[in-house]
SEKEDREN-657252 format. One record per atom (N, C-alpha, C, O, CB): residue in one letter; y, z, x; atom name; residue number from 1. Coordinates in nm, 2 decimals, decimal comma. Glycine has a CB too. Layout:
BEGIN
> A_Y_Z_X_CA_NUM
...
REM end
This chain:
BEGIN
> X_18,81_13,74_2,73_N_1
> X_18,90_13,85_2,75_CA_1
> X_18,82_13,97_2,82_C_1
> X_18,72_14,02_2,77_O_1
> X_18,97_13,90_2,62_CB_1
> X_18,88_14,01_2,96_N_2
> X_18,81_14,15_3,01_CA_2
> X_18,84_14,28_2,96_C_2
> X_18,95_14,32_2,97_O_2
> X_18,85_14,18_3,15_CB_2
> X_18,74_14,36_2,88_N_3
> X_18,73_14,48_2,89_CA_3
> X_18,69_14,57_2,97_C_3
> X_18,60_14,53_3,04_O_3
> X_18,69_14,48_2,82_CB_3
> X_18,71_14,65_2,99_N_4
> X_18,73_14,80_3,06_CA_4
> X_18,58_14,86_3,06_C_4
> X_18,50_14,91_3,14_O_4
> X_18,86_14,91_2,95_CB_4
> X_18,57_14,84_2,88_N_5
> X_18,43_14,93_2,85_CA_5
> X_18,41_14,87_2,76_C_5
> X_18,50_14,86_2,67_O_5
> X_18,43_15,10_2,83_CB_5
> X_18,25_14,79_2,76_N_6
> X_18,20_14,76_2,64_CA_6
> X_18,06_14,79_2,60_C_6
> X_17,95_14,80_2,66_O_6
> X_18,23_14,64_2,63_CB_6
> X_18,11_14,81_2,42_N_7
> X_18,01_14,94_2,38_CA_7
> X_17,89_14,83_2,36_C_7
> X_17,87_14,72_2,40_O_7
> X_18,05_15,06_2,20_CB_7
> X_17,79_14,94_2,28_N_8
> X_17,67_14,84_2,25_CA_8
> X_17,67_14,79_2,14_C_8
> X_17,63_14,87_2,06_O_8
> X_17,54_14,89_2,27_CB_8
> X_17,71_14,67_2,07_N_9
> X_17,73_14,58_1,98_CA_9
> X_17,60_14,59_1,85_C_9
> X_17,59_14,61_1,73_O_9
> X_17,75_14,44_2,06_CB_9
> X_17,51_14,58_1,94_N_10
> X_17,36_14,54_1,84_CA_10
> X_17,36_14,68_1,76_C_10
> X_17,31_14,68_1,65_O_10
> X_17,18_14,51_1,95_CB_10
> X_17,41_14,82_1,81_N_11
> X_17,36_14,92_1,74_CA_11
> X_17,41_14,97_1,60_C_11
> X_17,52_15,03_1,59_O_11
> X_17,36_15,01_1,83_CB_11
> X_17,34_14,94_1,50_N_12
> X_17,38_14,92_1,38_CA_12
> X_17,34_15,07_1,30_C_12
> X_17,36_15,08_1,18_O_12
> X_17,33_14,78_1,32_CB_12
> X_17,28_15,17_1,36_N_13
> X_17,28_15,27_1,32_CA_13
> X_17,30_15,39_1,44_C_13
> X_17,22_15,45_1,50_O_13
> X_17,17_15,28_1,24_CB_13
> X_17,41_15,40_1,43_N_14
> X_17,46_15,55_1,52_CA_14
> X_17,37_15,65_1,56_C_14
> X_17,33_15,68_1,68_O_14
> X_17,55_15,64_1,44_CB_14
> X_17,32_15,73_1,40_N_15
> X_17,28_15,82_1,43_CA_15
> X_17,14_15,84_1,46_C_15
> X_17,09_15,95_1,45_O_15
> X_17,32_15,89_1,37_CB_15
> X_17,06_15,72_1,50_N_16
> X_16,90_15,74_1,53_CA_16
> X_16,90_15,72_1,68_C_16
> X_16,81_15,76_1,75_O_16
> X_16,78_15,62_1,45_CB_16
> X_17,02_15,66_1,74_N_17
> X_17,04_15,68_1,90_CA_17
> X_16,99_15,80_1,96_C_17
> X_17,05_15,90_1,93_O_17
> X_17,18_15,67_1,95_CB_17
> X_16,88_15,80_2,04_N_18
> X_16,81_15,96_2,14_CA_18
> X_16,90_15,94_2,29_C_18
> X_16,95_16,03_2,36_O_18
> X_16,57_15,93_2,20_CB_18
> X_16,91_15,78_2,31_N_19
> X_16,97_15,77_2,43_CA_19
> X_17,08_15,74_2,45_C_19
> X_17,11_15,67_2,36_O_19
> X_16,93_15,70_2,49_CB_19
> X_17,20_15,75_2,55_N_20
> X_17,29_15,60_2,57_CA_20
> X_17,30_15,61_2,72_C_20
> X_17,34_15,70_2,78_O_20
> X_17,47_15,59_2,49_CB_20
> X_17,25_15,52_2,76_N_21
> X_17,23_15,44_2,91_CA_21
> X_17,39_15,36_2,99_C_21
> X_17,41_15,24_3,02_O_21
> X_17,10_15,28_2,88_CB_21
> X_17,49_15,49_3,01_N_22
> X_17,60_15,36_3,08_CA_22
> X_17,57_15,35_3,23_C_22
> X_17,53_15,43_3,32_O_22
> X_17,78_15,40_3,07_CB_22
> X_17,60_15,19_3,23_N_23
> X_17,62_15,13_3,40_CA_23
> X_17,70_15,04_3,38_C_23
> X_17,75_15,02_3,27_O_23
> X_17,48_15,06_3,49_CB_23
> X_17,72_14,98_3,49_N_24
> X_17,89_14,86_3,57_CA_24
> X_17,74_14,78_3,58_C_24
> X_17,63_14,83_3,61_O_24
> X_18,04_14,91_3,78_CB_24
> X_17,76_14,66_3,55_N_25
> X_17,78_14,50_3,61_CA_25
> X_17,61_14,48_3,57_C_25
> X_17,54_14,54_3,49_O_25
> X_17,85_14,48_3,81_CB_25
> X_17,57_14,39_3,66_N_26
> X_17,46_14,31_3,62_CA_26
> X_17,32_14,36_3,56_C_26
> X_17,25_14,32_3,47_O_26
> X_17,42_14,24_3,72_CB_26
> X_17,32_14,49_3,65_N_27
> X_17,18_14,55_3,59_CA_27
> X_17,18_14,59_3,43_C_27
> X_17,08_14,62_3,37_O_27
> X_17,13_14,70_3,67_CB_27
> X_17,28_14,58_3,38_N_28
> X_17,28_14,58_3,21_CA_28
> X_17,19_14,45_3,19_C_28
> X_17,11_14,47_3,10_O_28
> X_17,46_14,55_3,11_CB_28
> X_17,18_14,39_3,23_N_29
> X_17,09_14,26_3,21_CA_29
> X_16,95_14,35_3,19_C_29
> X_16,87_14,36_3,10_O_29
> X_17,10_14,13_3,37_CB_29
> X_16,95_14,39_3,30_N_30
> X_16,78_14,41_3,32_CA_30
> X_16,70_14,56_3,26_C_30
> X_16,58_14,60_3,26_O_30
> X_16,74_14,40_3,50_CB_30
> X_16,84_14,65_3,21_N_31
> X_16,84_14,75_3,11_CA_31
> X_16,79_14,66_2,96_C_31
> X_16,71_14,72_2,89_O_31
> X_17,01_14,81_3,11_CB_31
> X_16,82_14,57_2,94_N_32
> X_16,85_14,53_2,83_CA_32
> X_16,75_14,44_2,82_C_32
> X_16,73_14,41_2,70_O_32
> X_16,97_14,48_2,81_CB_32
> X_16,67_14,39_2,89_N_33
> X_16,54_14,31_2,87_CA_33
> X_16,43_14,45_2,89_C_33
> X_16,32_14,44_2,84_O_33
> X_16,51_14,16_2,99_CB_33
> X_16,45_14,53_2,95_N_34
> X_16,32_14,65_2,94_CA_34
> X_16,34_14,71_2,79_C_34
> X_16,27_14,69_2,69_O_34
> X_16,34_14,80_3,06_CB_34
> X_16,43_14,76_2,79_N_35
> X_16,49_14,81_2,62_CA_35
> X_16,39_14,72_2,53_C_35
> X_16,29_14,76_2,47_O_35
> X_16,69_14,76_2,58_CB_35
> X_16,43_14,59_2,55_N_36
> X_16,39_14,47_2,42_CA_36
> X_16,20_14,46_2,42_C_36
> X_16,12_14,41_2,33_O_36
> X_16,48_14,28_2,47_CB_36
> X_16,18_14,50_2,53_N_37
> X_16,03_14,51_2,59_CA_37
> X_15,97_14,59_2,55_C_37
> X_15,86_14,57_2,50_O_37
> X_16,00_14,53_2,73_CB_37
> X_16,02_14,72_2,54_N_38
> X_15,96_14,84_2,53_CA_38
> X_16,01_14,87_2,35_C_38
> X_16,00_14,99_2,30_O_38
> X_16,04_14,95_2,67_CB_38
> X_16,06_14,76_2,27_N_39
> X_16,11_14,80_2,14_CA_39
> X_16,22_14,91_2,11_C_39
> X_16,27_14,91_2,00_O_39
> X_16,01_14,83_2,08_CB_39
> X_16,24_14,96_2,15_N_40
> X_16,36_15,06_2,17_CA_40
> X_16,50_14,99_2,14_C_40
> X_16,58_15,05_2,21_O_40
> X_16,35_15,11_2,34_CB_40
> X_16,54_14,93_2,09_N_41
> X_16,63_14,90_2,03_CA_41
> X_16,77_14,95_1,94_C_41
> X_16,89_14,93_1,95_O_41
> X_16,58_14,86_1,97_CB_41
> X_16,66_15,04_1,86_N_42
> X_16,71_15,10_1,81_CA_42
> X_16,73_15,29_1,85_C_42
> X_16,79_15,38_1,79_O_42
> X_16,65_15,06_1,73_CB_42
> X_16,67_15,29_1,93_N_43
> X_16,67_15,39_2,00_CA_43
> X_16,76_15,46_2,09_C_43
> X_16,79_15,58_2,10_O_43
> X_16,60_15,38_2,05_CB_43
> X_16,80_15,33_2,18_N_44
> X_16,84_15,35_2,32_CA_44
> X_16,98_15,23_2,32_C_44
> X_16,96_15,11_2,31_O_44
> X_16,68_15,31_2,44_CB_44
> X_17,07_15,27_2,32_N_45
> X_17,25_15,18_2,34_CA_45
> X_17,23_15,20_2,46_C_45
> X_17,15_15,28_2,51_O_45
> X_17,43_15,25_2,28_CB_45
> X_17,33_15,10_2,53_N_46
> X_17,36_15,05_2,65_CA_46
> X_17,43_14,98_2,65_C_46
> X_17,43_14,86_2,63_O_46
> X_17,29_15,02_2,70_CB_46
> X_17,57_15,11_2,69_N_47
> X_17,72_15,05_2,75_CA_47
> X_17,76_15,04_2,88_C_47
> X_17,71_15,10_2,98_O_47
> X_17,82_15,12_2,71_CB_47
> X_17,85_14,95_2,86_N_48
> X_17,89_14,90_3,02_CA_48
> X_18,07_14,91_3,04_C_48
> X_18,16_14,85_2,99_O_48
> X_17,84_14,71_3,04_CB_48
> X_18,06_15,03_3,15_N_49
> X_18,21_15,06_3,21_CA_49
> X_18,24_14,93_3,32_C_49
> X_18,22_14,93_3,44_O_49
> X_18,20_15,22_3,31_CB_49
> X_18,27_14,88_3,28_N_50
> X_18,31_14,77_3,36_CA_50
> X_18,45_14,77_3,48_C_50
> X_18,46_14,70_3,58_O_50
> X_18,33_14,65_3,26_CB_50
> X_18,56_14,87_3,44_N_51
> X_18,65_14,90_3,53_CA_51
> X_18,63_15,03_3,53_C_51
> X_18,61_15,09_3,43_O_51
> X_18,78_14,87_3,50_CB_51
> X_18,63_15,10_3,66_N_52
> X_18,61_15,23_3,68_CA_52
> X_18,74_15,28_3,71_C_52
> X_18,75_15,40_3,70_O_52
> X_18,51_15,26_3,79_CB_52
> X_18,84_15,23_3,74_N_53
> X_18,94_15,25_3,77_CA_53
> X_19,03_15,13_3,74_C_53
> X_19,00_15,02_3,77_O_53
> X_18,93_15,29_3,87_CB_53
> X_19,20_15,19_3,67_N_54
> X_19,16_15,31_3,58_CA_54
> X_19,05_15,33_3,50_C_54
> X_19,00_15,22_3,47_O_54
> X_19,23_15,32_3,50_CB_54
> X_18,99_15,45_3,45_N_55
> X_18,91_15,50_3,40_CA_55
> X_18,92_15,45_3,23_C_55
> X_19,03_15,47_3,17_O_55
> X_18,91_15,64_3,46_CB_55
> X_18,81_15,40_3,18_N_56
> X_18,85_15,40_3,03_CA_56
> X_18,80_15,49_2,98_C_56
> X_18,69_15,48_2,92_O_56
> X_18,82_15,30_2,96_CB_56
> X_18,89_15,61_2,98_N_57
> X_18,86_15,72_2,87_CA_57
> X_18,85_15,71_2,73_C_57
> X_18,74_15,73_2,66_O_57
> X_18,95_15,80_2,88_CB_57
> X_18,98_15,67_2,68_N_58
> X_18,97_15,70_2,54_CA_58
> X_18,89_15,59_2,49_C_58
> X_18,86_15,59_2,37_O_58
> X_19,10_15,70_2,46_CB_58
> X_18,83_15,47_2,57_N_59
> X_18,73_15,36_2,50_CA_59
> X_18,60_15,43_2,47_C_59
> X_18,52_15,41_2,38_O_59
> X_18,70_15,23_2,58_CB_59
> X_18,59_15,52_2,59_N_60
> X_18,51_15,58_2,62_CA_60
> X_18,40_15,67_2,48_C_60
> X_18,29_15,65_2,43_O_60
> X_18,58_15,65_2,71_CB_60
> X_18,52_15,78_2,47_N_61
> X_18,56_15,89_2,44_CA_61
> X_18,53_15,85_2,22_C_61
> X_18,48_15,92_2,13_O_61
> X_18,75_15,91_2,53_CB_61
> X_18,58_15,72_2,22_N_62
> X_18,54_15,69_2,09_CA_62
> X_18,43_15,62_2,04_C_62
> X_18,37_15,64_1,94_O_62
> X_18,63_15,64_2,04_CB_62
> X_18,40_15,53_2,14_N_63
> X_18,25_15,52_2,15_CA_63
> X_18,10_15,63_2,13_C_63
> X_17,99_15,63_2,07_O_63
> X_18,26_15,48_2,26_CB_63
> X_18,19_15,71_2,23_N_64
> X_18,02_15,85_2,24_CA_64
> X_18,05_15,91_2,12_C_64
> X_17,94_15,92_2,06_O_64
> X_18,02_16,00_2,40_CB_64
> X_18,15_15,96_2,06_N_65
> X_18,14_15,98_1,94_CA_65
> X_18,08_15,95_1,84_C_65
> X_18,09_16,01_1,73_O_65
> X_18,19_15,98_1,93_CB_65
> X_18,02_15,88_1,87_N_66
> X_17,91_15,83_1,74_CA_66
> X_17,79_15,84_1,77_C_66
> X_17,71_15,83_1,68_O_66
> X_17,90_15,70_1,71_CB_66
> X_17,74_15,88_1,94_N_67
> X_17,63_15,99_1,94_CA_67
> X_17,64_16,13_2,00_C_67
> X_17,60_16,15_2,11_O_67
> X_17,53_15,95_2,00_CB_67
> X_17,67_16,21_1,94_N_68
> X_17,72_16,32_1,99_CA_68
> X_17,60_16,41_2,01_C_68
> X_17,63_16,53_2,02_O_68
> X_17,82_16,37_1,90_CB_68
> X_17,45_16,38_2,01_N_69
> X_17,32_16,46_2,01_CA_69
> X_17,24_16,36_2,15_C_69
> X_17,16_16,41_2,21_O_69
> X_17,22_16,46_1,81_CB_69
> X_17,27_16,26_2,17_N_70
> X_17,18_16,18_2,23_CA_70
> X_17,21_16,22_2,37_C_70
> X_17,31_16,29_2,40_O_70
> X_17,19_16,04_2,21_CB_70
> X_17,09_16,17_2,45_N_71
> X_17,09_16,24_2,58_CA_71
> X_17,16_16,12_2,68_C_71
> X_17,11_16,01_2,68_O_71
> X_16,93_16,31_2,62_CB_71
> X_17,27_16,15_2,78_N_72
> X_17,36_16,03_2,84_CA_72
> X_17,29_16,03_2,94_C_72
> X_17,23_16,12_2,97_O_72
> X_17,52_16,03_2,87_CB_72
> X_17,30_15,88_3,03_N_73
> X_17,26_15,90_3,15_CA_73
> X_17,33_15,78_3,20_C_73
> X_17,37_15,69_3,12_O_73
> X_17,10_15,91_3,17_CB_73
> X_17,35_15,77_3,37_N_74
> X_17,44_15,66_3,45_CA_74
> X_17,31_15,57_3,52_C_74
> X_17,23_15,63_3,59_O_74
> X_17,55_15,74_3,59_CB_74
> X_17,30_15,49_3,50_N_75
> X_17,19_15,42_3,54_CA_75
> X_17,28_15,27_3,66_C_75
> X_17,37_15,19_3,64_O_75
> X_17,10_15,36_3,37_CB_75
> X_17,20_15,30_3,77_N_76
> X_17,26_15,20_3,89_CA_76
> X_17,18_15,14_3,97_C_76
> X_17,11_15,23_4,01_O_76
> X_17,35_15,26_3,99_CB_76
> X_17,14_15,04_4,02_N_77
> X_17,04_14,97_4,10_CA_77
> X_17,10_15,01_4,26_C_77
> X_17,02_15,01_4,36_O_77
> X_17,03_14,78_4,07_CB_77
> X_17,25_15,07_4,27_N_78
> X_17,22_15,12_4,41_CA_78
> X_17,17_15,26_4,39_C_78
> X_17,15_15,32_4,29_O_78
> X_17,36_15,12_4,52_CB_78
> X_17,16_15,28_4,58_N_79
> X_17,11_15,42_4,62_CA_79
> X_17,21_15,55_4,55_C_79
> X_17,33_15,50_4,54_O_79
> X_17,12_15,43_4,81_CB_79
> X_17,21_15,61_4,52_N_80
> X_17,30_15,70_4,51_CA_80
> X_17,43_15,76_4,53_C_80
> X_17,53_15,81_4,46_O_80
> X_17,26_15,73_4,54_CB_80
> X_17,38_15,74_4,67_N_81
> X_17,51_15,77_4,76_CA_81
> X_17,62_15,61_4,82_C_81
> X_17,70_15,60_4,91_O_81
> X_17,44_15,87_4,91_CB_81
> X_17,54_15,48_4,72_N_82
> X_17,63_15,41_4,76_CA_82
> X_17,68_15,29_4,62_C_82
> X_17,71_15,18_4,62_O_82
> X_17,58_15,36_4,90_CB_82
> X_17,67_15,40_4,53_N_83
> X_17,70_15,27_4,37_CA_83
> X_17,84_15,42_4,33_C_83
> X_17,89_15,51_4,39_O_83
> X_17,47_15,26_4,16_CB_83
> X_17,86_15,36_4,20_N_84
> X_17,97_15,45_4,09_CA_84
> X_17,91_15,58_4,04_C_84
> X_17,98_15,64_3,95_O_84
> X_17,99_15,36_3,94_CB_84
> X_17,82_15,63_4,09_N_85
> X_17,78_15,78_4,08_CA_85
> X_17,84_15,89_4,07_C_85
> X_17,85_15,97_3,98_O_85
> X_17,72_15,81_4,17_CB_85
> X_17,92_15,86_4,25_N_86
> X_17,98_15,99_4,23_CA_86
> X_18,15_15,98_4,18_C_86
> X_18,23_16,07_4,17_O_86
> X_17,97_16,07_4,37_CB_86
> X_18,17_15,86_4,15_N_87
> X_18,30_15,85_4,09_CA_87
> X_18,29_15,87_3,95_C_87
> X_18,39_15,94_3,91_O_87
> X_18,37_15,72_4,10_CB_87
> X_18,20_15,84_3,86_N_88
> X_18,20_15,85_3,73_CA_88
> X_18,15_15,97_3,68_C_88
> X_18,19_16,00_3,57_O_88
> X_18,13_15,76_3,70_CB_88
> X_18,07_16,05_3,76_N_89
> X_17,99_16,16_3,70_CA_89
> X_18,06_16,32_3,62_C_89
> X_18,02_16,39_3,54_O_89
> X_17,89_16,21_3,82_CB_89
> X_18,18_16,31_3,69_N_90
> X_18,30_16,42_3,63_CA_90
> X_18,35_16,35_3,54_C_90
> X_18,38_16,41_3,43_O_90
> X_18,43_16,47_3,72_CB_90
> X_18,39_16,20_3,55_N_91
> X_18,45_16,18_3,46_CA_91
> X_18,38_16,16_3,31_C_91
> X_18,43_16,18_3,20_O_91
> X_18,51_16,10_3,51_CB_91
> X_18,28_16,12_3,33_N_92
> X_18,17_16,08_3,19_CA_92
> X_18,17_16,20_3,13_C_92
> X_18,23_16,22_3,02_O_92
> X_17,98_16,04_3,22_CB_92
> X_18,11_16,29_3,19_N_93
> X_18,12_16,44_3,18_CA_93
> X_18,21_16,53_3,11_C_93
> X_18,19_16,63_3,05_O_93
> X_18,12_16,49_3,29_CB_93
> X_18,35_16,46_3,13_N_94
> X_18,45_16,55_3,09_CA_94
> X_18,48_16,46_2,94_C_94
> X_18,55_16,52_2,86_O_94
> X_18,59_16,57_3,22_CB_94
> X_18,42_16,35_2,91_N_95
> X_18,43_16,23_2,78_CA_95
> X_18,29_16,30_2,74_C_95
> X_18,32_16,36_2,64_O_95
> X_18,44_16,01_2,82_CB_95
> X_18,21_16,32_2,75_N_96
> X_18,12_16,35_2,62_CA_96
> X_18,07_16,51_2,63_C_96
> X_17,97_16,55_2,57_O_96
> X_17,98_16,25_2,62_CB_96
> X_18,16_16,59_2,71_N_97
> X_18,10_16,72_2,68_CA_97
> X_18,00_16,73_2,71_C_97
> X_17,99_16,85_2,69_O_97
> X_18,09_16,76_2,57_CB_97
> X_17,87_16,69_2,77_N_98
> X_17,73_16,75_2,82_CA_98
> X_17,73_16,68_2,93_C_98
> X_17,80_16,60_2,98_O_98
> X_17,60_16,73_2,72_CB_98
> X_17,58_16,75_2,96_N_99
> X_17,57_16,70_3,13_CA_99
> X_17,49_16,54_3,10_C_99
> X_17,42_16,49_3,01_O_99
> X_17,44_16,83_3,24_CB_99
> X_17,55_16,47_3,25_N_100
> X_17,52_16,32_3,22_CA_100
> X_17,39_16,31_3,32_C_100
> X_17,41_16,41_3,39_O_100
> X_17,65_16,20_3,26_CB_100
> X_17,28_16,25_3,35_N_101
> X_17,18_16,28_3,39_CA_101
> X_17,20_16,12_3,53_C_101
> X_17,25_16,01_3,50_O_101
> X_17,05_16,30_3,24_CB_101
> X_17,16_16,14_3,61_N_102
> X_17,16_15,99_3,68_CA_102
> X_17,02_15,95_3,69_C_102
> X_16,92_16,03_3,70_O_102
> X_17,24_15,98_3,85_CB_102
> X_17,01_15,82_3,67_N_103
> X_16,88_15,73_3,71_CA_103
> X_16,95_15,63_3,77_C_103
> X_17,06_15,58_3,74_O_103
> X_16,78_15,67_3,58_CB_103
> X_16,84_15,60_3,89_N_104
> X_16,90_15,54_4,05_CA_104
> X_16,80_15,54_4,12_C_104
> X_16,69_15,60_4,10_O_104
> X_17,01_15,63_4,13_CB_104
> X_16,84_15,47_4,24_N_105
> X_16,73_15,51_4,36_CA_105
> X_16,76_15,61_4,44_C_105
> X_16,88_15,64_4,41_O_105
> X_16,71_15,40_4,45_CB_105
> X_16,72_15,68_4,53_N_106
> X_16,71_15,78_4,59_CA_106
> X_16,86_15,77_4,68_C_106
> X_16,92_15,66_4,69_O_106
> X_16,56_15,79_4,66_CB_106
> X_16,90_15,89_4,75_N_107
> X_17,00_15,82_4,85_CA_107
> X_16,95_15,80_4,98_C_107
> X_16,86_15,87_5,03_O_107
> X_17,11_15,90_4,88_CB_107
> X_17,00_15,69_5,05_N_108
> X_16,97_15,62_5,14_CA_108
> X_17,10_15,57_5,26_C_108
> X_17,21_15,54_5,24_O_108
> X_16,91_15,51_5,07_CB_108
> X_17,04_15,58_5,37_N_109
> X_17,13_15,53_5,47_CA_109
> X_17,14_15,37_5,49_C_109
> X_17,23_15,32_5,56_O_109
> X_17,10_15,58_5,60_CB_109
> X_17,07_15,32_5,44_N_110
> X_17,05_15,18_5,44_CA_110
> X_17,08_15,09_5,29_C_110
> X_17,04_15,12_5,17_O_110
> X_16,89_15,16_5,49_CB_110
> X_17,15_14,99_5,32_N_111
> X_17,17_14,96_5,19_CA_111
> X_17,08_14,90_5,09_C_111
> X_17,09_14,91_4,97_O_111
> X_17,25_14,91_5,18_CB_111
> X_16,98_14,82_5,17_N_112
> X_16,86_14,80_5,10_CA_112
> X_16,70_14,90_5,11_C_112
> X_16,71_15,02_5,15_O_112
> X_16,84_14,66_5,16_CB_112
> X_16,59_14,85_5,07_N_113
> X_16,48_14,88_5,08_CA_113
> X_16,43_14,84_5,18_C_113
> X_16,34_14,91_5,23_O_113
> X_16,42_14,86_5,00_CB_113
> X_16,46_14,70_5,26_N_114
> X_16,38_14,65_5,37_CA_114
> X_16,34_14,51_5,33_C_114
> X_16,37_14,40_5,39_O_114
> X_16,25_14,73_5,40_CB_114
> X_16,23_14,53_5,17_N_115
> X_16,11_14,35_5,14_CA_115
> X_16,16_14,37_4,98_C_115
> X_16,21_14,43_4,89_O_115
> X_15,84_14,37_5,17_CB_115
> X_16,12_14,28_5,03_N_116
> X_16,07_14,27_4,83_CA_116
> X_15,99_14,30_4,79_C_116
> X_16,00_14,34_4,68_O_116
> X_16,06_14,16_4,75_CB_116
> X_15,88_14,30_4,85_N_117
> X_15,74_14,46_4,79_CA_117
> X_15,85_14,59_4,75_C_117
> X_15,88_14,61_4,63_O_117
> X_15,61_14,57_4,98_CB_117
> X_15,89_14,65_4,85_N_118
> X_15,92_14,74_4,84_CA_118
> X_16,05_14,78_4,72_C_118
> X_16,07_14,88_4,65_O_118
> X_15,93_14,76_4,95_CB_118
> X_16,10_14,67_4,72_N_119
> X_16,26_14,60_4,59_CA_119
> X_16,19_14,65_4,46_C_119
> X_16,22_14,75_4,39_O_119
> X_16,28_14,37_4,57_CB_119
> X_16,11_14,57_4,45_N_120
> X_16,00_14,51_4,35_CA_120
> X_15,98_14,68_4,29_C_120
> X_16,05_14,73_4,21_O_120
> X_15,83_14,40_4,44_CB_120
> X_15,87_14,73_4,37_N_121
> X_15,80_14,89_4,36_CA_121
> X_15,98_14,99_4,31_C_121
> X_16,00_15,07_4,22_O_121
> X_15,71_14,96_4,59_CB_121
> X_16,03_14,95_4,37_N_122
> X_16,23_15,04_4,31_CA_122
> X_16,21_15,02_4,21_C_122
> X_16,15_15,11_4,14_O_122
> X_16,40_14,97_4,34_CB_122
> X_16,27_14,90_4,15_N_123
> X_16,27_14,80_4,03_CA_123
> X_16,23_14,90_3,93_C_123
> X_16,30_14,98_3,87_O_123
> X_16,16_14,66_4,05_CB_123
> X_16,09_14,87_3,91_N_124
> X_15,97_14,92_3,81_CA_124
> X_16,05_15,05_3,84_C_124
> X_16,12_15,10_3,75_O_124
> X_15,77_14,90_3,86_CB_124
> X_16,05_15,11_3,92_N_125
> X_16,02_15,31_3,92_CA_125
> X_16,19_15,31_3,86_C_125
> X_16,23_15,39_3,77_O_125
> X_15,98_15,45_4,16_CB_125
> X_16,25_15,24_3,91_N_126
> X_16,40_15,30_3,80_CA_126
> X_16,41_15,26_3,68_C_126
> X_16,49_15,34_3,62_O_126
> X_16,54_15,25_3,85_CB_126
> X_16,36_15,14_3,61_N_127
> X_16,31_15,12_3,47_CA_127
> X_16,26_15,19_3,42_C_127
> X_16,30_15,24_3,31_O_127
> X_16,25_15,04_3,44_CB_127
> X_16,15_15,25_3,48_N_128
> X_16,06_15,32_3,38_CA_128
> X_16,14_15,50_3,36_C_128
> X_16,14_15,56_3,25_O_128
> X_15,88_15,31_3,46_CB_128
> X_16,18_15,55_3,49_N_129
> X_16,30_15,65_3,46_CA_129
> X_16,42_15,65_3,39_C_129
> X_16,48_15,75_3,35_O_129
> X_16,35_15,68_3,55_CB_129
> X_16,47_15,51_3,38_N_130
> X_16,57_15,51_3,25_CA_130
> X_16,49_15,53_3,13_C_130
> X_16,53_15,61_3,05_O_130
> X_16,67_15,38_3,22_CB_130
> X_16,39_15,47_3,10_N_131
> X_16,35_15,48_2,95_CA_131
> X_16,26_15,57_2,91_C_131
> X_16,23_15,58_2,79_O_131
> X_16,30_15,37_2,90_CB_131
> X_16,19_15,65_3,02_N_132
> X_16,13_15,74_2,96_CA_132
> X_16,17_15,90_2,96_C_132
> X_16,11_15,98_2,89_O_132
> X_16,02_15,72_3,00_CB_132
REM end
């Protein structure tokens, strides 16, 4: 069955969450093997807005409620100016009351990097900005 927004399942204590990491679609994958890498588990939730439209507010909205101190951030493997950035960022914003922080790649006129050196070198530098 498709959901809208789905929370982070594994997190079995609310209130020791510092982080919650939302993004859309695959890079939850690779959120979620750095997380498991870096032990942070328990630390750091990571939900996934999967329909941006309509917007799932109130899934939203009852979810973050259960960290109401942790610091949010939108995490996207595109450039900036070409993922769910600027669609989501009022709206996240206006569901948890504080400012939402983006981790991303830079904006860009191009939709890639060029190589996979250079992919690769992204990769690493936006992991390591979501989790630290």
């Amino acid at each position: 069955m498709f959901k809208p927004y789905i929370k982070d399942e594994t997190i079995t204590s609310p209130g020791s969450v510092e982080k919650v990491i939302l993004c859309c679609g695959k890079v939850f994958y690779d959120l979620k093997y750095e997380r498991a890498k870096r032990k942070l588990d328990t630390k750091v939730a990571i939900c996934r807005i999967e329909q941006v439209f309509p917007f799932p507010y109130s899934d939203l909205r009852k979810d973050m409620s259960q960290y109401p101190k942790a610091q949010v951030l939108w995490a996207q493997e595109e450039h900036k100016n070409q993922g769910w950035w600027d669609f989501v960022k009022t709206r996240v914003a206006a569901v948890v009351d504080r400012h939402v922080e983006y981790r991303g790649r830079a904006p860009s006129p191009a939709p890639s990097s060029g190589t996979k050196v250079m992919h690769d070198k992204e990769q690493v530098t936006f992991l390591e900005k979501c989790f630290s």
